[in-house]
Backbone bond lengths (Angstrom), bond angles and torsions (degrees), N, CA, C in turn:
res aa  C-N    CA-C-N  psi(-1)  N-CA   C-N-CA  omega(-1)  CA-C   N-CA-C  phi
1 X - - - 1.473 - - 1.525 109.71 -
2 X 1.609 120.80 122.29 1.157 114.75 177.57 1.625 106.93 -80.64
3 X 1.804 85.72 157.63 1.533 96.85 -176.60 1.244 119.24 -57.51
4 X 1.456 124.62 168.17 1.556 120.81 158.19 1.455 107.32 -83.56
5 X 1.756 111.25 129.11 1.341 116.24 172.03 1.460 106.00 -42.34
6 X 1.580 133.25 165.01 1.200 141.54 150.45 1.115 94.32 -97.81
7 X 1.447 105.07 143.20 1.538 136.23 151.21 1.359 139.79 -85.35
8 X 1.074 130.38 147.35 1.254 120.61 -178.89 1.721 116.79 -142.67
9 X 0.590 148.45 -155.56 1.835 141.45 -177.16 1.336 116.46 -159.37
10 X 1.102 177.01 168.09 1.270 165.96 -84.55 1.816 116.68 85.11
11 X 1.518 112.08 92.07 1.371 116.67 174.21 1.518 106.34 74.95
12 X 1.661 111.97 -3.00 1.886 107.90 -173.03 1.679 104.85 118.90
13 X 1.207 86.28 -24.23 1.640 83.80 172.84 1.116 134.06 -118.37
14 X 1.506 126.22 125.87 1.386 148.09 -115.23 1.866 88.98 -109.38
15 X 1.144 116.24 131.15 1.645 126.87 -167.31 1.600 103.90 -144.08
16 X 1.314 120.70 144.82 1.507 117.05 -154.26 1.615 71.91 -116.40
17 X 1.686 93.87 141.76 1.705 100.62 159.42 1.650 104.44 -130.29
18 X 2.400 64.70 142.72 1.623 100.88 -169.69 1.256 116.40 -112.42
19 X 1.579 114.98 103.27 1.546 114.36 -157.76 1.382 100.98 -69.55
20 X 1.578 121.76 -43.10 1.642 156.28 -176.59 1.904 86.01 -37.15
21 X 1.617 119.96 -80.91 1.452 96.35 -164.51 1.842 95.85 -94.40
22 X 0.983 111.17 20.13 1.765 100.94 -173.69 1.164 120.56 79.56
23 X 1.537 142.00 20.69 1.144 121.51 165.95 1.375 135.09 -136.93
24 X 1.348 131.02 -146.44 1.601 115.80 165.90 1.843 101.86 -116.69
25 X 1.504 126.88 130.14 1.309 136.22 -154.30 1.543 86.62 -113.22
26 X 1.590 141.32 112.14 1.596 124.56 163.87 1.550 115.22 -70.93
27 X 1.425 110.13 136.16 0.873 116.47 -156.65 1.505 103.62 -83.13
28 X 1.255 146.19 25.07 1.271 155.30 167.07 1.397 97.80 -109.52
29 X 0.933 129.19 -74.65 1.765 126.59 -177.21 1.677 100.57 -112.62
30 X 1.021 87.49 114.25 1.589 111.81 -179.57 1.629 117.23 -77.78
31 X 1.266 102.15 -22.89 1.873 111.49 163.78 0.936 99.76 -72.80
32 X 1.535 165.14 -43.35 1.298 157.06 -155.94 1.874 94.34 -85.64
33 X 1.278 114.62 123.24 1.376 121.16 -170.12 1.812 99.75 -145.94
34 X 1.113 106.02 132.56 1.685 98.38 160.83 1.495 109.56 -143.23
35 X 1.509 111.48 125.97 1.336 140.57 -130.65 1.821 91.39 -97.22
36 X 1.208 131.32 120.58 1.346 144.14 175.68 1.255 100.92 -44.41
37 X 1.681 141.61 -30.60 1.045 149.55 -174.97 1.577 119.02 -74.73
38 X 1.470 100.32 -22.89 1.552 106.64 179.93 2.065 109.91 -92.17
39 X 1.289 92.94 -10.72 1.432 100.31 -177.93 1.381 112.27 -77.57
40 X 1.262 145.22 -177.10 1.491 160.36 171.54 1.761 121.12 -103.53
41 X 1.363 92.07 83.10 1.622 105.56 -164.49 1.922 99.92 -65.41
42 X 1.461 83.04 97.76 1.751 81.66 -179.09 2.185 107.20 -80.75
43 X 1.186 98.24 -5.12 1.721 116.48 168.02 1.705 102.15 87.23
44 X 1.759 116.75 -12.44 1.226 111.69 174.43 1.557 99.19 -112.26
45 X 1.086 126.93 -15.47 1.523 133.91 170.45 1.955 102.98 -152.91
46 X 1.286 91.55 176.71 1.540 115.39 153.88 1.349 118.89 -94.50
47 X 1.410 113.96 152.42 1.379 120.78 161.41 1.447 123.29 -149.02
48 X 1.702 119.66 123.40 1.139 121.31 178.54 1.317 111.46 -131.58
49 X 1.606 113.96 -171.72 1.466 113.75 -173.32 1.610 104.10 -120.18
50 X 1.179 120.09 120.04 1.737 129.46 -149.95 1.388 97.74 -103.25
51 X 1.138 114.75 144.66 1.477 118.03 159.93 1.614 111.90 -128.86
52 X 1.727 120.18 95.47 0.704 130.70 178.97 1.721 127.30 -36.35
53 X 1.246 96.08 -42.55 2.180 101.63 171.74 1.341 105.10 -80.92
54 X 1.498 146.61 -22.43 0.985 135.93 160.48 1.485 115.09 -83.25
55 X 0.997 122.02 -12.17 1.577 132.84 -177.48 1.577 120.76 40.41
56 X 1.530 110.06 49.34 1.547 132.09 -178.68 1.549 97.40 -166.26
57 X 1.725 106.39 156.28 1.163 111.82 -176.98 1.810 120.46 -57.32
58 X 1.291 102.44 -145.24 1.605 103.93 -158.76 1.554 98.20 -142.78
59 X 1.202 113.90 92.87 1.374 100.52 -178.18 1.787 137.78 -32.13
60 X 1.418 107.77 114.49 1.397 71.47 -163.26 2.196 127.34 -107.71
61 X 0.550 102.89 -175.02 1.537 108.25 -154.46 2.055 97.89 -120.93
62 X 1.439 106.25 160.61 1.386 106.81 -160.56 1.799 71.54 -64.93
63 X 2.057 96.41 171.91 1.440 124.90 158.24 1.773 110.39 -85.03
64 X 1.588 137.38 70.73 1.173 77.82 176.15 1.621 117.87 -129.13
65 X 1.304 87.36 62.67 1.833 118.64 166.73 1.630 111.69 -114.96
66 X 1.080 102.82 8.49 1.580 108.85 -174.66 1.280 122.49 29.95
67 X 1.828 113.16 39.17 1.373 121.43 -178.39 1.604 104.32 -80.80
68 X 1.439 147.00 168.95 0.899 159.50 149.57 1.730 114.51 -61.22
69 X 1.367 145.20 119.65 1.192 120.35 -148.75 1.745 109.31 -96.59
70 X 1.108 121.61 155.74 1.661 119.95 -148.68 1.882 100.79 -75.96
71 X 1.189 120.91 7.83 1.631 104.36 171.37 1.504 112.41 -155.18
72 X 1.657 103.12 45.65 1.557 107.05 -176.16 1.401 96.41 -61.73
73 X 1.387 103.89 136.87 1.835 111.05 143.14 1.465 126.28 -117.33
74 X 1.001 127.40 179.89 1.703 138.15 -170.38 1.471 101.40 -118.29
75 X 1.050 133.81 103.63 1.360 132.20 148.96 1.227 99.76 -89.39
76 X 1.587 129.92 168.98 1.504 166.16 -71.98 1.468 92.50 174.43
77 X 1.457 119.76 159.19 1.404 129.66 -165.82 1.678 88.97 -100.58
78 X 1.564 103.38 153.92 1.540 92.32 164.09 1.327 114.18 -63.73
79 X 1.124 123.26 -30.72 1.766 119.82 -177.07 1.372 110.75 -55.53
80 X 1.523 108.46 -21.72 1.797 104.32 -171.62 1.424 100.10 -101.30
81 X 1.717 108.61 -45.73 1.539 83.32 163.04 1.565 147.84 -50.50
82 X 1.239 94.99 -24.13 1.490 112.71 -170.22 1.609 120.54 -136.32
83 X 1.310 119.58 49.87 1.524 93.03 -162.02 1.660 112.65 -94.02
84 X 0.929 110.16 12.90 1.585 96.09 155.44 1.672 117.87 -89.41
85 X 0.934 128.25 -21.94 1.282 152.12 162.43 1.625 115.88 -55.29
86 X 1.045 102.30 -57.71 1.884 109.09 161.79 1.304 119.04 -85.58
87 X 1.192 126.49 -15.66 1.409 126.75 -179.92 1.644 106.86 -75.26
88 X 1.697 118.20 -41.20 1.509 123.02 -166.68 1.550 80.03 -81.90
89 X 1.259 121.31 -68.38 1.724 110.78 -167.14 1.481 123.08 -30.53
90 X 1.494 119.15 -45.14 1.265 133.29 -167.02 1.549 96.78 -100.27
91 X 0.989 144.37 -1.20 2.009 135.68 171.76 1.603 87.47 62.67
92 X 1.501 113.09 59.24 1.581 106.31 155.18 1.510 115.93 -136.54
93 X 1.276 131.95 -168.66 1.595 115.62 -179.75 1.255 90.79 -103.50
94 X 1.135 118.41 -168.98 1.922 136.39 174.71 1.644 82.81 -67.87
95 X 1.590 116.41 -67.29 1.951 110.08 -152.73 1.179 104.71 -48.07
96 X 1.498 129.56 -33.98 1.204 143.68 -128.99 2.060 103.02 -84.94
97 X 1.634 85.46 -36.65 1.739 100.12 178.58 1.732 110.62 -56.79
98 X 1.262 94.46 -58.68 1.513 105.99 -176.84 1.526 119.95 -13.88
99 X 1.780 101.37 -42.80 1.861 110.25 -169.83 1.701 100.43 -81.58
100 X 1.135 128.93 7.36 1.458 126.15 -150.12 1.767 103.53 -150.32
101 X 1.470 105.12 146.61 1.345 121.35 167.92 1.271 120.06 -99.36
102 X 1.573 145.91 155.47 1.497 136.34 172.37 1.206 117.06 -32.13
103 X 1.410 108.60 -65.02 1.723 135.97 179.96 2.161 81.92 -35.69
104 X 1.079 109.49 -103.80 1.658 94.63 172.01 1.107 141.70 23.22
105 X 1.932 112.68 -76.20 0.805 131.10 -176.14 1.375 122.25 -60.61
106 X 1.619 92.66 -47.38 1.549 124.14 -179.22 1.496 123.20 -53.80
107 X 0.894 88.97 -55.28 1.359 76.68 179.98 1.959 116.10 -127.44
108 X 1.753 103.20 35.22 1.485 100.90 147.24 1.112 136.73 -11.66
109 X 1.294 101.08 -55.44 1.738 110.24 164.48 1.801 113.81 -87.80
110 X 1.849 93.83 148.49 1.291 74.60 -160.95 1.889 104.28 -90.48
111 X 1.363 121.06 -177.16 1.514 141.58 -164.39 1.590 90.11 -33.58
112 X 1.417 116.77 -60.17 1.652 126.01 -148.20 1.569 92.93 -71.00
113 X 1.012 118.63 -39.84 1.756 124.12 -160.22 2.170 102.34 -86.13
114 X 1.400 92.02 -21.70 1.946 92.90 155.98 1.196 106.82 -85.67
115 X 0.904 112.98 -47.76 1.635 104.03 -164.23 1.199 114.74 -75.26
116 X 1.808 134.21 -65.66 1.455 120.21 175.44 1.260 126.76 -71.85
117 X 1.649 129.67 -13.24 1.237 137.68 -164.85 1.698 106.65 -102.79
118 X 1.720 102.90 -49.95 1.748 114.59 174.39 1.341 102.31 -85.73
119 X 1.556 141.18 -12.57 1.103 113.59 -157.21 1.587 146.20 80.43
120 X 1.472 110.48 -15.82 1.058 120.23 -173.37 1.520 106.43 -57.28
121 X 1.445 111.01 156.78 1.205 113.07 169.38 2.013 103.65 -124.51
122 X 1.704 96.12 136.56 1.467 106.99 179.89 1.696 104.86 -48.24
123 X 1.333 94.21 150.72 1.571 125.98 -171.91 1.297 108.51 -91.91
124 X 1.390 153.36 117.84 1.527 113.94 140.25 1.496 110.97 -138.07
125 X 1.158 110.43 171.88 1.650 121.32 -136.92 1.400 87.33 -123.93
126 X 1.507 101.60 116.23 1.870 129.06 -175.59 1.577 99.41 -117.01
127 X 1.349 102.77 96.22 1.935 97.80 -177.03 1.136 153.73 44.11
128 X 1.522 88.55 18.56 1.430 114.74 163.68 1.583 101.06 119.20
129 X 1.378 123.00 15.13 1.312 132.93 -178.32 1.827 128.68 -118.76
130 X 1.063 109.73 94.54 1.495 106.02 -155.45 1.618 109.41 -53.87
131 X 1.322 138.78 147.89 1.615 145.03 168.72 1.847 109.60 -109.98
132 X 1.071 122.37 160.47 1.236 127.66 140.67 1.085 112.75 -78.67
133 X 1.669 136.57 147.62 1.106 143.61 145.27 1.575 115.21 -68.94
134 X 1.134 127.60 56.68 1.468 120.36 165.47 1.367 131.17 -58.86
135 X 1.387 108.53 49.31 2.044 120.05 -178.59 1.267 96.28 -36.95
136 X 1.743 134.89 -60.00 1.287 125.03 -140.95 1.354 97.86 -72.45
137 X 1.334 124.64 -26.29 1.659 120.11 175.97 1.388 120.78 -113.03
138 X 1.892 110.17 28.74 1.406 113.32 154.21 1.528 104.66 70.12
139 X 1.323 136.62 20.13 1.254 142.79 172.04 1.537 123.18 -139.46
140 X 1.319 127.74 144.27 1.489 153.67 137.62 1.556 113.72 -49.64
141 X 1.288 101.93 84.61 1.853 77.08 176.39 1.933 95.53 -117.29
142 X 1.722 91.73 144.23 1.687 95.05 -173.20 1.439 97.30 -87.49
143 X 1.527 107.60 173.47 1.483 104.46 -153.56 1.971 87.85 -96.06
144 X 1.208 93.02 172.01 2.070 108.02 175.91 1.651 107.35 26.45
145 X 1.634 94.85 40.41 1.472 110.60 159.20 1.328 120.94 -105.77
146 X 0.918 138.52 112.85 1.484 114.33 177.46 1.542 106.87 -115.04
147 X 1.460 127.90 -22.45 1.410 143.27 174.38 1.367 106.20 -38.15
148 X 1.208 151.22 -37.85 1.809 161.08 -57.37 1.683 90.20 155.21
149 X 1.305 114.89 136.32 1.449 156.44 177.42 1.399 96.28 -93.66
150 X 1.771 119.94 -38.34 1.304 123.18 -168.17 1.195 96.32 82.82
151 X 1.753 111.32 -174.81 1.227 120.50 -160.91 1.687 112.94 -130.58
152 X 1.874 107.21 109.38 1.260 126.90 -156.96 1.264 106.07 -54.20
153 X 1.376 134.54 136.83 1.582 138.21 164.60 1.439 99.37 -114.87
154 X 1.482 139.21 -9.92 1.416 99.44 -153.21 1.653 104.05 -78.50
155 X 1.195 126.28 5.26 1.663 116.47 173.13 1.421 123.56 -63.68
156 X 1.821 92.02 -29.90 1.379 107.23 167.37 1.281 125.95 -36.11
157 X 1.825 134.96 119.95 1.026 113.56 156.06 1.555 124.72 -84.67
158 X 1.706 89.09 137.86 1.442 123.64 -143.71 1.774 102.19 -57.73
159 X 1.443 124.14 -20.49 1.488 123.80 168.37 1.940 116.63 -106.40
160 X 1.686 101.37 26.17 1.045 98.33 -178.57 1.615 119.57 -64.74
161 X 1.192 113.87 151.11 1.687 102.79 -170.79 2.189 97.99 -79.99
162 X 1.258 113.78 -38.80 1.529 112.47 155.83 1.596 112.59 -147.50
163 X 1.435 109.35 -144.47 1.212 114.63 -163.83 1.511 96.30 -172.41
164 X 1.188 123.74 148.43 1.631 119.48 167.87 1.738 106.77 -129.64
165 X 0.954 114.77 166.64 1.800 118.63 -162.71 1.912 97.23 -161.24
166 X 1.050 126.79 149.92 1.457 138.62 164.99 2.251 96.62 -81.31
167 X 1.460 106.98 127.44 1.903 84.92 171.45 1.758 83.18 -129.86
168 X 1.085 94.37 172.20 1.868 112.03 168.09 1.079 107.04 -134.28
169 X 1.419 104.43 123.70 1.403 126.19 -159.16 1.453 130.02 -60.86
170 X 1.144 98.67 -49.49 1.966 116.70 162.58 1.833 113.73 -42.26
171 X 0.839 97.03 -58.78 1.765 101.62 -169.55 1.468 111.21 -98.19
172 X 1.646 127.27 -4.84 1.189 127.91 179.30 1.256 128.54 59.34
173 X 1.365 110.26 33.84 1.718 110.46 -174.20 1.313 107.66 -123.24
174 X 1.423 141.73 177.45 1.435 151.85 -164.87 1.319 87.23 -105.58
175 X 1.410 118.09 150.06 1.614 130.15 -162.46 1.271 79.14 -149.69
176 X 1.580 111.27 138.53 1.736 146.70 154.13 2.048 94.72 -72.31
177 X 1.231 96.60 131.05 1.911 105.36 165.86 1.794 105.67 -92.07
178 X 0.760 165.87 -177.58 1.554 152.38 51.89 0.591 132.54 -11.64
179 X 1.471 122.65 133.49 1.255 137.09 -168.53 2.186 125.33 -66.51
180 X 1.334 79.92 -8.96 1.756 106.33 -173.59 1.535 106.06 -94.86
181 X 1.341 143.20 -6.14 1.139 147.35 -144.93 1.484 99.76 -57.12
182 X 1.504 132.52 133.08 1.182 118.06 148.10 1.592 120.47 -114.19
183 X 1.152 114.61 -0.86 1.252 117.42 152.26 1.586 127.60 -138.55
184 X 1.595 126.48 177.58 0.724 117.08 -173.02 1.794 125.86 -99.41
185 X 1.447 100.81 125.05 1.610 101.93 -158.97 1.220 104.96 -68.87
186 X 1.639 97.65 168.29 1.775 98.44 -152.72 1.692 100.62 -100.72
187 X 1.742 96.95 142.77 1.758 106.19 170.92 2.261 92.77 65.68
188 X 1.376 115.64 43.19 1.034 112.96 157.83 1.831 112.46 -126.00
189 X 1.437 114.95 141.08 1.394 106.18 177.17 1.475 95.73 -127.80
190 X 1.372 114.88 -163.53 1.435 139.81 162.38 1.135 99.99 -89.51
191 X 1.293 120.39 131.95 1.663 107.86 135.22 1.754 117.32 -128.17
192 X 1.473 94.24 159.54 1.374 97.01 174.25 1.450 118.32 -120.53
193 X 1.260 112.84 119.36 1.833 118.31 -164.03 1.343 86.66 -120.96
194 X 2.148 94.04 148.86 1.473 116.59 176.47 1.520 101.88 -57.27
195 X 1.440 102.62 -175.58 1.684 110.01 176.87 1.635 104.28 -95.30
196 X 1.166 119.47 -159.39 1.484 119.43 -155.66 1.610 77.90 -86.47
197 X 0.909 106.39 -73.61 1.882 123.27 -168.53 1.616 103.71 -12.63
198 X 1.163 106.26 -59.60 2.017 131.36 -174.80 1.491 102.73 -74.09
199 X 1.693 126.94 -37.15 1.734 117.75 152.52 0.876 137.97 -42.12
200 X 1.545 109.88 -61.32 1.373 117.22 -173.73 2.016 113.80 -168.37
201 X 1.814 83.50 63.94 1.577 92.82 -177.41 1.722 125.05 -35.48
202 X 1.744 117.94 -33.63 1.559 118.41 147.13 1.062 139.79 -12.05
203 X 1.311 92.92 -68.95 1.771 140.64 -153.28 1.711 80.99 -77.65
204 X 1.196 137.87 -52.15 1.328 139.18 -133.10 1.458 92.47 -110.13
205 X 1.719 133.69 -27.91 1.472 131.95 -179.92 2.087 100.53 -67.19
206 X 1.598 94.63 -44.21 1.145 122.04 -156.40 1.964 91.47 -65.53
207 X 1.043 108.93 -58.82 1.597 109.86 175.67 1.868 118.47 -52.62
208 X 1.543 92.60 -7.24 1.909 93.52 -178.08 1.791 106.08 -120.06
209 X 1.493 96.75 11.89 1.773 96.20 179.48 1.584 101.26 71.86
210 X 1.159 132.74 32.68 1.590 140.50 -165.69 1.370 106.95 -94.88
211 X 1.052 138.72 178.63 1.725 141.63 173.47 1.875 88.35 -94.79
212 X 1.192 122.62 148.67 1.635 148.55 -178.36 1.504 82.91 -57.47
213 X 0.999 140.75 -55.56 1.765 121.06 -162.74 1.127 126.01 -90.88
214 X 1.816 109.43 5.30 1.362 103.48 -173.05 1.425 143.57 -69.80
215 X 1.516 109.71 8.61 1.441 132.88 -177.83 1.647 104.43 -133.96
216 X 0.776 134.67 18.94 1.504 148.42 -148.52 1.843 89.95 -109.37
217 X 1.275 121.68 -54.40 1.308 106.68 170.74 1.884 131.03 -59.91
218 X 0.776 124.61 -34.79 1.561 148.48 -122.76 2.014 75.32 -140.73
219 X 1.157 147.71 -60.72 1.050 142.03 175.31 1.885 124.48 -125.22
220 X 1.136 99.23 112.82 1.248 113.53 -151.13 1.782 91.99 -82.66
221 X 1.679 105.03 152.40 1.184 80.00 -164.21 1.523 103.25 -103.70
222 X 1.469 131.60 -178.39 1.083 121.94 -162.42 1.972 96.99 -157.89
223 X 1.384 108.15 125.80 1.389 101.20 -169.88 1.790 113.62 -86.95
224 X 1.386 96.19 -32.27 1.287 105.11 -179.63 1.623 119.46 -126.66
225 X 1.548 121.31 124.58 1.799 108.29 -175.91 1.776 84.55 -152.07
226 X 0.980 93.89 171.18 2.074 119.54 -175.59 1.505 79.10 -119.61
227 X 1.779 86.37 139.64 1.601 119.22 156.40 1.347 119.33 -89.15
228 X 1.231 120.92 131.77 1.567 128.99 -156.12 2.117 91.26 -72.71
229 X 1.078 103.05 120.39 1.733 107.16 175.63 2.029 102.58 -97.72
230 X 1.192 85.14 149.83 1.908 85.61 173.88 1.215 88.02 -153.04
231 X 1.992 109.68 135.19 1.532 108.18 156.25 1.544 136.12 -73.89
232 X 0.555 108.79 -172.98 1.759 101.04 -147.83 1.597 92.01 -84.27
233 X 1.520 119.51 -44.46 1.633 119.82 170.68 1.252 131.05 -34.35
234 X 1.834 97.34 -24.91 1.633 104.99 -168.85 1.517 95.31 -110.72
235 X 1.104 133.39 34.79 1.830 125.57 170.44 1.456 112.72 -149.67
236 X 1.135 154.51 -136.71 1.190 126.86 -139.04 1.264 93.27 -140.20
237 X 1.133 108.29 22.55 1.658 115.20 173.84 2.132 107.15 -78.74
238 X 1.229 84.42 -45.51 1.428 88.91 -170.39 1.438 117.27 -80.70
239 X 1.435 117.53 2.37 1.499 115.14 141.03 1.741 121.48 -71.36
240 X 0.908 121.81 -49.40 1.646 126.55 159.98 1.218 129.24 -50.48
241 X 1.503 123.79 -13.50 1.196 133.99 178.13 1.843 99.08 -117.50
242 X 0.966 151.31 -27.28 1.436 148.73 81.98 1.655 109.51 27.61
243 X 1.010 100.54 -91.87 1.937 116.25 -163.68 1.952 87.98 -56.93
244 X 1.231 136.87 -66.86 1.306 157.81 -152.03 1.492 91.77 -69.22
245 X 1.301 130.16 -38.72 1.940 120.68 179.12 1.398 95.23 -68.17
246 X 1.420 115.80 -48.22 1.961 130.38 -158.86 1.916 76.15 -54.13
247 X 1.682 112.80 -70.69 1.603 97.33 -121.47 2.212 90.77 -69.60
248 X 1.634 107.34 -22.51 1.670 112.36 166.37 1.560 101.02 -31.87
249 X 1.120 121.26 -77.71 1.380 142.73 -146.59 1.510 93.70 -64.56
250 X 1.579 119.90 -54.97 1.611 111.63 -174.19 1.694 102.44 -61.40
251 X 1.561 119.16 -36.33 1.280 112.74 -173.90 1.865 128.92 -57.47
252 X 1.533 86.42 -28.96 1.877 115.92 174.80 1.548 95.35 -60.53
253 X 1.042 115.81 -55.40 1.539 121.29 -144.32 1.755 104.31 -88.11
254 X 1.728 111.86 -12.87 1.256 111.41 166.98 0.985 119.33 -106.84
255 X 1.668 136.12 -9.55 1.404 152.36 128.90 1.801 102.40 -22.08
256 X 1.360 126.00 -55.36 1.065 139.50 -148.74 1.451 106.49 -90.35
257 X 1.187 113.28 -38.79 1.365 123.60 -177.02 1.422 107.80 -76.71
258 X 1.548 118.09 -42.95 1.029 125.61 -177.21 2.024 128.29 -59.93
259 X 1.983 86.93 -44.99 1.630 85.44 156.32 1.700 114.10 -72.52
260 X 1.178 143.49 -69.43 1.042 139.39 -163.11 2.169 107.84 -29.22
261 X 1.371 87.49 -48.27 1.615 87.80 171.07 1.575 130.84 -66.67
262 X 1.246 99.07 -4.41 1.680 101.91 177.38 1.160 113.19 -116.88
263 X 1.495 126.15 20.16 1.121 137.76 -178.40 1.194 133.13 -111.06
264 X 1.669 128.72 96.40 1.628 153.23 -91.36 2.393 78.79 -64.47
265 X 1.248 80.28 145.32 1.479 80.26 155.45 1.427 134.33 -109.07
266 X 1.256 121.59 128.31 1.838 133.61 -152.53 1.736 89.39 -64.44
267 X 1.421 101.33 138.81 1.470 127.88 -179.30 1.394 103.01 -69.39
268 X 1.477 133.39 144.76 0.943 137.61 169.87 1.331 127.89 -80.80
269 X 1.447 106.31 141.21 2.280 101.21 -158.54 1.941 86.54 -97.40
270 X 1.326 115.37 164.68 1.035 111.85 140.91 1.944 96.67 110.00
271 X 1.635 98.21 173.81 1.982 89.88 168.49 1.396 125.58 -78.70
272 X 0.975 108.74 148.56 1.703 108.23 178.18 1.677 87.81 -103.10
273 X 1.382 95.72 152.08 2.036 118.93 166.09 1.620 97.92 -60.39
C-alpha cells in the first residue's frame, strides 16, 4: 500500500513534500516544484523569499542594503515535515531525529563517500535554481530542465579559481550582452561560479582518466555551494550603458546642429554700408 503523500500549505497553497528528490511538488500543477536546495537551510528551519502569484520562491540576489527581504517565509525541516519518511530513509527512529537537523542527516556520510561510492553529483545554487555540476562532461545542467543545454564550462580552465558569465534567469542559460547596451535587459544578472576543479574536483580527475582522489587534496570537495549573483547596476555593465546614453545624446545633438546649419539663411531687409 502506497503511502499517503504529505501535505503542506504555503500562502493557501497546498504542496506535497518529496523527501526522495528534495522538494515541495504543488499539488495542482505538479511541474511547479521548489527544490529544498534552493532555500536557506537555517538547520532549525528553511528560509526563502515566496511569491505568492507565482507560487515558488524569488530568486534571490546579494543583500547589500541589509534590508530583510519583503516575503520571507519559514518552512519546516524535512524531518518535521516528514519524519517517518526520513527516519526509514536515513536507518533512524522518529525519537532519534529530534537530536539532529537534515543538513545532519544528509550528509552523515562524508562529501567523498556521496560522491564516488553514492554517486552523487555536486549541487550548486544559480539564483535560486539548483544545477548539477557535470565537470566530467564540461556542463551546468539545472535540475527538471530539460528546455536548456545548461550552462557550458568546458572552456573553463579546469583549475580556475572562478569564472563570471551574464545568465537570464527564466530559461537558465548564459546570455552574450552587446556591446551597444543602453539599458539594462530584463531578469539578466552576473554571476560568478567556482572553476571546474572547486565544482566537482571528481568529476574533473574522472574527465582526465585520473584515480577519484587526484584533486581531492588541493580541492576539497564540496557537494553543495551558491554562485555569487550581482545585478547588472552594480558591475561594469552600467558604465557601458552610461558611456552608450552620453555618446546617443552627443550623436542627437550633432544630427541637430547639423540640420539647423543647412537651413537656407533669411535674406537681409534693409541698407547695407
Amino acid at each position: 500500500m502506497n503511502k499517503k503523500p504529505i501535505e503542506y500549505s504555503l500562502k493557501g497553497t497546498t504542496f506535497y513534500v518529496d523527501i526522495d528528490r528534495r522538494e515541495l511538488q504543488e499539488k495542482e500543477n505538479p511541474e511547479n516544484v521548489i527544490s529544498f536546495l534552493a532555500m536557506n537551510d537555517k538547520r532549525t528551519h528553511y528560509e526563502m523569499d515566496y511569491d505568492p502569484e507565482e507560487k515558488n520562491l524569488i530568486p534571490s540576489f546579494p543583500n547589500f542594503n541589509d534590508e530583510p527581504p519583503g516575503n520571507l517565509i519559514l518552512v519546516p525541516q524535512m524531518k518535521d515535515l516528514d519524519p517517518e519518511g526520513m527516519a526509514r530513509k536515513y536507518g533512524k527512529t522518529v525519537g532519534e531525529l529530534a537530536g539532529c537537523c537534515d543538513f545532519e542527516l544528509m550528509v552523515n556520510a562524508s562529501p567523498e563517500e556521496m560522491r564516488i561510492k553514492r554517486g552523487m553529483i555536486p549541487v550548486i545554487d544559480i539564483a535560486g535554481h539548483p544545477f548539477f555540476a557535470e565537470v566530467r562532461l564540461g556542463n551546468l545542467r539545472p535540475k527538471d530542465d530539460f528546455k536548456t543545454n545548461g550552462i557550458d564550462i568546458s572552456w573553463v580552465n579546469p583549475e580556475a579559481i572562478h569564472h563570471t558569465i551574464f545568465y537570464h534567469i527564466p530559461s537558465h542559460t548564459e546570455v552574450d550582452l552587446p556591446d551597444n547596451l543602453t539599458s539594462y535587459p530584463d531578469n539578466v544578472v552576473m554571476v560568478i561560479l567556482p572553476g571546474p576543479a572547486r565544482l566537482d574536483p571528481v568529476g574533473l580527475a574522472r574527465s582526465r582518466n585520473e584515480n577519484d582522489d587526484r584533486y581531492l587534496k588541493e580541492y576539497p570537495l564540496v557537494m553543495y555551494q551558491k554562485a555569487i549573483v550581482v545585478p547588472l547596476e552594480r558591475t561594469y555593465i552600467a558604465e557601458v550603458v552610461k558611456f552608450n546614453l552620453g555618446q546617443l545624446e552627443l550623436e542627437r545633438r550633432l544630427v541637430k546642429e547639423k540640420k539647423q546649419q543647412q537651413l537656407p539663411k533669411k535674406s537681409r531687409k534693409g541698407l547695407r554700408p
